[in-house]
N, C-alpha and C positions, 0 to 999 in steps of 0.2 A: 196311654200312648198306643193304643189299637183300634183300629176303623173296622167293621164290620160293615158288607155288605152284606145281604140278603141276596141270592140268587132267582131265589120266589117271588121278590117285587120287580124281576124283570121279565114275568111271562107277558107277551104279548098283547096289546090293548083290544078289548074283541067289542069298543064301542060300536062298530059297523054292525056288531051280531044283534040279534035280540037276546033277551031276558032270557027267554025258553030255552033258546039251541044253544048259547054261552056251557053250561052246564054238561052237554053231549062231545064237546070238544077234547081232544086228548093232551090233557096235563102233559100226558107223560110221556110224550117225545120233543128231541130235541127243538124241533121248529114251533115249540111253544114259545120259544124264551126270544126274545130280541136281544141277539150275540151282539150288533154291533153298538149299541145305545151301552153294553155289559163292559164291554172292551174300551170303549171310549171311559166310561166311568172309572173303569180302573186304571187308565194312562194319565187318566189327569191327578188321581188321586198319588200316582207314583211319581209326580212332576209339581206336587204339593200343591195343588187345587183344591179347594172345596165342589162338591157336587150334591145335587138335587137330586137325589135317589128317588125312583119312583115307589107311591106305597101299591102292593095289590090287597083288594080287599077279596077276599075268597070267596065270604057271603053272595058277592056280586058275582061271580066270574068276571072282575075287569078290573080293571087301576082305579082306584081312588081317584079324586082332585087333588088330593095332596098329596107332598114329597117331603121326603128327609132329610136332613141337612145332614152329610158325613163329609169329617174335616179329615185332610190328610194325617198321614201318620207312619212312624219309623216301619210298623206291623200293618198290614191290611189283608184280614182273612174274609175270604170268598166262601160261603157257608151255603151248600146246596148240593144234592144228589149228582149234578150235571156238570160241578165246578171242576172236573178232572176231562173233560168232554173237548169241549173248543183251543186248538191247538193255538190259536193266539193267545188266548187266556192262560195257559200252560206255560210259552213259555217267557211271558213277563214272572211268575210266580217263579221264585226261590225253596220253597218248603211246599211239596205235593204230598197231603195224604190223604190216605183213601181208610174211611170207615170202614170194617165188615162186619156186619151183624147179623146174626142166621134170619131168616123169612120169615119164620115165623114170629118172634120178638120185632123185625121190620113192619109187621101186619096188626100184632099189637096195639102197640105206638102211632101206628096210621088209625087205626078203628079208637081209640080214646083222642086222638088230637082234633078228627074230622066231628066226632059226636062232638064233644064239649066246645072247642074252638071254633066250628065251621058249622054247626049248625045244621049237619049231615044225619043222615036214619042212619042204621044197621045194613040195612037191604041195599041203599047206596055206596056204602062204602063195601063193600064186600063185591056188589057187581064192577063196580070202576078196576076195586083190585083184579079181579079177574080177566076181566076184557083188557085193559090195560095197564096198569102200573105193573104188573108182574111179568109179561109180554117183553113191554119194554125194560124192566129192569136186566135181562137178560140179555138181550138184544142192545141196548146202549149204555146202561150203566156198570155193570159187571166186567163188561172189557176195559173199561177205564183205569182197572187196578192196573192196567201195563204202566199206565203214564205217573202211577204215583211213585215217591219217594221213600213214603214208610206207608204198612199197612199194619192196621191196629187190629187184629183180629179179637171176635168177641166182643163189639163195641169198643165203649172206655175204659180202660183200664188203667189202675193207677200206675205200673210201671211206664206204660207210653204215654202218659198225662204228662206223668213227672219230666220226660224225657223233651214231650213238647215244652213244656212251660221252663223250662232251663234252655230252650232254645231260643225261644222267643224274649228270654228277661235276656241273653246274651245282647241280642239285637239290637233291645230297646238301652241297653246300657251302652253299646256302641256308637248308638244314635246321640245319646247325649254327651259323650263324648268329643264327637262331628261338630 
């Protein structure tokens, strides 16, 4: 009884771009994302809609042909670096938290995800961190703990795991209650 969105299958469709220059593009500021296609998907899903989630393939730098089917639900978590960002998106959400995980363990995690998953060298993921994701994390993400609700410091941990997931079965047991 939980809907996940993806945040990441709502960067921007860069089919106008080429192959080559898609890839030179900055992931990592906010005017990647298409907010209002974002915002729309989550009103309808809070209004008990089904939606056609876009997929992005990475590989590509661009959106798939294909989309997701996510069906409403009592829970719907917004899973992305930027989801504490768009003050529309903020305040339809009930439950804001904000991850924090030191940079380096964040840089980790990016350099095995980008190699294995995306198909990325070493030398690429290292210069994108540099020029920008780390720029920008500073600069846009990092301020967004003001807007969160709880922050979990040191990643996951199972005291605030525990603490979310009794929040969330609270919900979902409310819901079927409704």
């Amino acid at each position: 009884m939980v809907s996940v969105v993806m945040q990441d299958d709502y960067y921007r469709d860069q089919t106008h771009l080429s192959p080559e220059v898609r890839p030179q593009q900055n992931y990592d500021h906010p005017q990647a994302f298409e907010w209002s296609l974002l915002v729309q998907h989550i009103q309808a899903l809070r209004n008990g809609e089904t939606i056609e989630m876009p997929e992005y393939d990475f590989t590509l730098h661009n959106r798939s042909d294909r989309t997701i089917t996510v069906k409403p639900a009592p829970v719907i978590v917004i899973e992305g670096l930027f989801a504490l960002y768009d003050a529309d998106l903020c305040d339809m959400m009930s439950l804001k938290i904000y991850v924090d995980t030191a940079s380096d363990i964040r840089f980790i995690r990016r350099m095995q995800r980008d190699i294995t998953e995306r198909g990325r060298s070493v030398e690429s993921v290292v210069g994108q961190y540099l020029e920008t994701v780390r720029p920008m994390h500073k600069q846009f993400i990092e301020p967004t703990k003001r807007n969160a609700d709880i922050i979990i410091p040191h990643g996951a941990n199972g005291p605030a795991v525990d603490m979310i997931t009794t929040k969330v079965a609270s919900v979902i047991g409310q819901a079927k209650r409704n």
